[in-house]
C-alpha positions, 0 to 999 in steps of 0.5 A: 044626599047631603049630610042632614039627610044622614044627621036627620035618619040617625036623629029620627032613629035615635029618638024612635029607640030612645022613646022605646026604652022610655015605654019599656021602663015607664019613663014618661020624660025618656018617651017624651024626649024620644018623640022631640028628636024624632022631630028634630029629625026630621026637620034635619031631613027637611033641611037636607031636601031644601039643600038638595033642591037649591044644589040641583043644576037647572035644565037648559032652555 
């Protein structure tokens, strides 16, 4: 697991609570921010797989 997995799970969860709070107070702009670093979370975790799957040692022949 690299260090995008860990950015990317925080960012995802981050924007879930901050797109919460937007919902919550009818924040419109809190909402939409929110569901942008959801994203961005997932590309960071999308990042850490290709980074895993480039590291990983290849099996002998």
């Amino acid at each position: 697991m690299t260090d995008e997995h860990i950015k990317g799970t925080i960012s995802k969860a981050e924007g879930k609570v901050e797109e919460g709070l937007g919902k919550l107070t009818g924040n419109r702009e809190k909402q939409v921010h929110g569901k942008a670093r959801q994203v961005q979370g997932d590309a960071q975790k999308g990042l850490g797989e290709i980074q895993d799957a480039v590291r990983k040692p290849k099996p002998k022949a």
